[in-house]
N, C-alpha and C positions, 0 to 999 in steps of 0.2 A: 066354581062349577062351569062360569062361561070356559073360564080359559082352557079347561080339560074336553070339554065340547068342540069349542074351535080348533085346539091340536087334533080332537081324534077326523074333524073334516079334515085337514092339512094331513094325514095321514091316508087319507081313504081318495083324498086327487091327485097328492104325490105318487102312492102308488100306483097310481091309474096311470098319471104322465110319464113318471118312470118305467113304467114297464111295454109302454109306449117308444119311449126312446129307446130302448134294449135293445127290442125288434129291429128298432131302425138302425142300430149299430150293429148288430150281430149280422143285419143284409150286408151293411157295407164291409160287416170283416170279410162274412162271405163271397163277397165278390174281390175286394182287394186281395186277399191268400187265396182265393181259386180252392174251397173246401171242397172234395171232393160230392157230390151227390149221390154215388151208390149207396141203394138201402136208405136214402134219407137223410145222411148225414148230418147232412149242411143244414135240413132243415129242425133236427134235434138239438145239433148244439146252439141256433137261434131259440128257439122254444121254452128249450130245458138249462141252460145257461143262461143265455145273455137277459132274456125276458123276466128270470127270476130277480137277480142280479140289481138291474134297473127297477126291478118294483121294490126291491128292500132299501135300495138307494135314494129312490123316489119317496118312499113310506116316510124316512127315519126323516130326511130332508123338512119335508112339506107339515112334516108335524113341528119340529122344533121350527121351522120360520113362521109358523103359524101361534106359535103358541108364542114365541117372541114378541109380534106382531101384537098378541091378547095381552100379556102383561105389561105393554110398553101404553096399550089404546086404555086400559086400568088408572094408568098414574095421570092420563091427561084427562082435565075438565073435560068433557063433550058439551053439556051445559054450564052458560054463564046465566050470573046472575044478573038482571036487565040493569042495563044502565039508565041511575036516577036523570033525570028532565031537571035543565038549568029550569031557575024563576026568573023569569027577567021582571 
């Protein structure tokens, strides 16, 4: 149950980050090709493209490194058990 909880976080900031970065690629396509901005253009294909794009990239991303991350923190002790005291 943890580790289906920590993938769906890892899914819910990947998308967030990813769609994040979209934006931010889809300015720089738009300025590097000089997308045209009649009617918006420039600003749809960032929006409705590049934005979606990077949130699914982000999603699927930040879930599997997350859930990786929960089944790898599973197999290690986090608790040890106290180390017994010499008798001198």
């Amino acid at each position: 149950m943890k580790i289906a909880l920590v993938a769906l976080l890892g899914l819910f900031l990947g998308a967030l980050g990813g769609a994040a970065l979209g934006v931010g690629a889809g300015l720089a396509w738009v300025e590097m090709f000089t997308t045209s901005s009649f009617e918006s253009h420039s600003g749809m294909l960032v929006f409705f493209t590049f934005m979606p794009l990077g949130a699914a990239i982000g999603g699927v991303g930040g879930a599997l490194l997350f859930a990786v991350i929960a089944i790898h923190d599973a197999e290690i002790a986090i608790e040890r058990d106290p180390m017994r005291r010499r008798q001198s």
